[in-house]
C-alpha positions in Angstrom: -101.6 -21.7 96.4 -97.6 -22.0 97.6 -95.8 -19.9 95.4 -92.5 -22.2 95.6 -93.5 -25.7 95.6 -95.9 -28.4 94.2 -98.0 -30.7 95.9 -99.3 -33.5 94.6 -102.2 -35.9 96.4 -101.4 -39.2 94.7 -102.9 -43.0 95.0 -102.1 -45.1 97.6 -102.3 -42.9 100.1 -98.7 -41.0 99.0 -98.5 -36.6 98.8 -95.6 -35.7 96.7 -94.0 -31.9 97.9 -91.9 -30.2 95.1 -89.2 -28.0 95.5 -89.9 -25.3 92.6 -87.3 -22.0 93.0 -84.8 -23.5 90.1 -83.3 -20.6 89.0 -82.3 -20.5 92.7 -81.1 -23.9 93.1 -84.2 -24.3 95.4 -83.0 -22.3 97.7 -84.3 -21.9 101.3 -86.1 -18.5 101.6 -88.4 -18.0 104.7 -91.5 -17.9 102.3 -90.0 -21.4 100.7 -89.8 -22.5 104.5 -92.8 -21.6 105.8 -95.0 -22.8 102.5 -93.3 -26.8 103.1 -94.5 -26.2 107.1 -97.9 -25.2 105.8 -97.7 -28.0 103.3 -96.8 -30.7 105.7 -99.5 -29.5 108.3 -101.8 -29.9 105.5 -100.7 -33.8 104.9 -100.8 -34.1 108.6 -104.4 -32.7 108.9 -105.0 -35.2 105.8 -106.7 -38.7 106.7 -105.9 -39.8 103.6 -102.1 -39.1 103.2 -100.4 -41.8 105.1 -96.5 -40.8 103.5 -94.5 -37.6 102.3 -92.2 -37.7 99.4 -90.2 -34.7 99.2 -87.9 -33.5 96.5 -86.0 -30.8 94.3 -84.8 -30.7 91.0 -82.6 -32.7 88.8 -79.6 -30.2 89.5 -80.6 -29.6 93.0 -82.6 -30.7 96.0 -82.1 -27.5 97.9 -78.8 -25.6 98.0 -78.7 -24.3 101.0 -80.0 -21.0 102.8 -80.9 -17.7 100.5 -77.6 -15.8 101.1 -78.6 -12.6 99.9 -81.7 -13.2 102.7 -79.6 -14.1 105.0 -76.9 -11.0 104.5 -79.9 -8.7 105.7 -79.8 -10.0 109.1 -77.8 -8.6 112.1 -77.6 -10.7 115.3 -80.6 -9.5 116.6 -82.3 -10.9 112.9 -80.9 -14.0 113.6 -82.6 -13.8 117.3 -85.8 -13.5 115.8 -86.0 -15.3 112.4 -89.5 -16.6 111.4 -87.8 -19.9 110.0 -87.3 -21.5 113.1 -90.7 -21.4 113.6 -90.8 -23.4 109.9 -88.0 -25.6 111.1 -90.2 -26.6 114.1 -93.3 -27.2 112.4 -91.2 -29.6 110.3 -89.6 -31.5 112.5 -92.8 -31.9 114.0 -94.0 -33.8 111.3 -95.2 -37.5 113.0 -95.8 -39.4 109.7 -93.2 -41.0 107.3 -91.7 -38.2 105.6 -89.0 -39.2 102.5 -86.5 -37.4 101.2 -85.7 -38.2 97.2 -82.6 -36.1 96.4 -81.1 -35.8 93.1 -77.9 -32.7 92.6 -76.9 -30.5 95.4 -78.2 -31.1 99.1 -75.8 -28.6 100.4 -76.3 -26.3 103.9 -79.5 -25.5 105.0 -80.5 -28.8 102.5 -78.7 -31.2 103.6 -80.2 -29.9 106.8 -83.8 -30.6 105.4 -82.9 -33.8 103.5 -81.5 -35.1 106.8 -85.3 -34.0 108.6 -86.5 -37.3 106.3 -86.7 -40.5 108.4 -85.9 -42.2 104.7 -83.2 -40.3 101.8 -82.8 -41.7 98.6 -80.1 -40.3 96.6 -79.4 -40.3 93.0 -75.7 -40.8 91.9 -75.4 -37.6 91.2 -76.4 -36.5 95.0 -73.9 -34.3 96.9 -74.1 -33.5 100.7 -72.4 -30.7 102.6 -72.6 -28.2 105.4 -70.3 -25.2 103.7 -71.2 -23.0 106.0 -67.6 -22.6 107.7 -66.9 -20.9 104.5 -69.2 -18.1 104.9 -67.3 -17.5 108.5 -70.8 -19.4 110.2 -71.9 -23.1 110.9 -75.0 -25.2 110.4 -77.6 -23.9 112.2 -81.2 -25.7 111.6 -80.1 -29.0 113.3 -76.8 -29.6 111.1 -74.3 -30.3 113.6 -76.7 -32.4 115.7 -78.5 -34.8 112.8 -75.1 -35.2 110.7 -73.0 -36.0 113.7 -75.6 -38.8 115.2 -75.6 -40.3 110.9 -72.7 -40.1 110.2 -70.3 -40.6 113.7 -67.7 -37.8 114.7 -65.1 -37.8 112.1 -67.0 -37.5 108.8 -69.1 -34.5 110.7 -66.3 -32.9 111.7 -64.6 -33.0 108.2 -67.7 -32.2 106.5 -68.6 -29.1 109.2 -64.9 -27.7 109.9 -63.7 -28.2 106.4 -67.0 -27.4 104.2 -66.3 -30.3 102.7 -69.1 -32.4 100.6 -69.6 -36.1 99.7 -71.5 -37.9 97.1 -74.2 -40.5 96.7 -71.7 -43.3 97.6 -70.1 -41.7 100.4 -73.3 -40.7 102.2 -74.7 -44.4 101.7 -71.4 -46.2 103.2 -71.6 -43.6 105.9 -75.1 -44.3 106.5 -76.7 -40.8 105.6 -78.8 -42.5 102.8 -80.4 -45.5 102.5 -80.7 -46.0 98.9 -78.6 -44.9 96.2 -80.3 -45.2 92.4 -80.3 -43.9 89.6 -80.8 -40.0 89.1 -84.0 -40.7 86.9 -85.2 -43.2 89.2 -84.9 -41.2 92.5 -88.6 -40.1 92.6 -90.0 -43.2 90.9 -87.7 -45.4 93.4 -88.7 -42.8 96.7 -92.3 -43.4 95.3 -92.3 -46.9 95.6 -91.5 -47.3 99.0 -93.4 -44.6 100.0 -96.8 -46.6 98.1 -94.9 -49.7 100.2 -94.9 -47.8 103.6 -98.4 -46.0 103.0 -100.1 -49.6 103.0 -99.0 -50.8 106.9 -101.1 -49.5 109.7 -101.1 -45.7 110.3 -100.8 -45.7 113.8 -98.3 -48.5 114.1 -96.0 -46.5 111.9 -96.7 -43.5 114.0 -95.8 -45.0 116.8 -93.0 -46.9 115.3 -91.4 -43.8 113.6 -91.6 -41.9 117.5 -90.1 -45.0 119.1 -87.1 -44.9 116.5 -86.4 -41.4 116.7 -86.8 -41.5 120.7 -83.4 -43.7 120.0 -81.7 -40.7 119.3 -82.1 -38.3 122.6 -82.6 -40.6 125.2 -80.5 -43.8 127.1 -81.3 -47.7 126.1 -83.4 -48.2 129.3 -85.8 -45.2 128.7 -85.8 -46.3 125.3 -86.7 -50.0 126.0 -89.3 -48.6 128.2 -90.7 -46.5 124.9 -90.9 -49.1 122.7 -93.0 -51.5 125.4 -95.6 -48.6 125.9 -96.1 -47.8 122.7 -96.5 -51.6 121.7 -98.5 -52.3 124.3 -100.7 -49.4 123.2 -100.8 -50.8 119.4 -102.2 -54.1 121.3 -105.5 -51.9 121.8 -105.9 -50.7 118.1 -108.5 -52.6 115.4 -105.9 -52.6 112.9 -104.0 -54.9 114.8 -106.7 -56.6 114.9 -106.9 -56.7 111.3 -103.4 -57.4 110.8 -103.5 -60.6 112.6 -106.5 -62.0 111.1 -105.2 -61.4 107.6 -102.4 -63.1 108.6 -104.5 -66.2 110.0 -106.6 -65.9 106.8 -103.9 -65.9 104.2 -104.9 -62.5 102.7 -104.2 -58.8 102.4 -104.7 -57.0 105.7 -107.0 -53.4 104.9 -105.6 -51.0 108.1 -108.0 -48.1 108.9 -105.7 -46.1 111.2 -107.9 -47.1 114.2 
């Protein structure tokens, strides 16, 4: 059983992954790391999970990267840490994953709250990369993810000044989708999740891939993405399904085949 998280199978298809190391502000350790990789191989490997909902605390979704871990390695530590291996397995992750993040999302988690293809944020919600202060920088995908969500200025305030920005910020700067509530962040993260889990598994699949391919490649090679992989869809039941439902006025009932 993980030893710093909670995971909950829940209906409609939705897992719910807990942050649970409050005394340390849900701090990243490399056991924290590697049980979320575990976890979300786990909901991969699941048929029956369709969507991830992740989240902290109240006070915090994660604040950053265990220092006092992190003080214990030398360069060649660095070389060799087991995270990245984590960090991999994460971003690896091909179905909807949702970040609900309530407190700090500071360092190494804003770095994991930006790994989410969906954030909702609580008012309370604070995003940073303070690592300039610690005489280092991001270095899980900080400087790569921020700069491409929120454009070059905000990045480079946020990165060169340690600087962090709130619920309101991150949503007009396009970090965060939704903004609610601080007691509603889970309930609201839920929702959609319950929303998303009910479309065709592969479709969203294929759908979250496309989007992401936005990122890393030109428009043409992009364009030429998306065709494949909807051509592709054009071979699958549930599309199928989906049309006929359509046709016949009722709720389609997607298989993931």
């Amino acid at each position: 059983m993980p030893q710093t998280l909670a995971v909950e199978s829940l209906d409609g298809g939705v897992r719910l992954i807990t942050l649970q190391r409050p005394a340390a502000l849900n701090a990243l350790t490399t056991e924290l790391l590697g049980e979320l990789a575990a976890a979300l191989d786990a909901a991969q490997a699941d048929s029956e999970t369709r969507v991830v909902v992740l989240t902290g605390s109240r006070k915090a979704f994660a604040a950053g990267a265990d220092i006092n871990e992190m003080a214990e390695r030398d360069l060649t530590g660095i070389l060799n840490d087991p995270r990245q291996a984590s960090w991999q397995q994460i971003t690896g992750f091909s179905k909807p994953l949702i970040a609900a993040v309530n407190g700090f999302a500071l360092g190494g988690g804003c770095e994991l709250a930006m790994h989410a293809d969906i954030l909702i944020a609580g008012e309370d919600a604070r995003f940073g990369q303070p690592e300039i202060n610690l005489g280092i920088m991001p270095g899980a995908g900080g400087t790569q993810r921020l700069l491409r969500a929120v454009g070059k200025s905000l990045a480079m305030q946020m990165v060169l000044g340690g600087e962090s920005i709130d619920a309101r910020h991150a949503l007009r700067a396009g970090l965060v989708s939704e903004v609610t509530q601080p007691e509603l962040t889970v309930e609201r993260a839920l929702q959609l999740a319950r929303l998303i889990a009910g479309k065709a598994p592969l479709a969203l699949r294929l759908a979250k891939e496309t989007l992401l391919k936005a990122l890393d490649t030109d428009l043409a090679s992009g364009l030429r993405f998306e065709r494949h992989a909807f051509t592709v869809l054009a071979g699958t039941r549930d599309r199928e399904e989906g049309i006929r439902a359509f046709q016949e006025k009722r709720r389609p009932s997607f298989t993931g085949h």
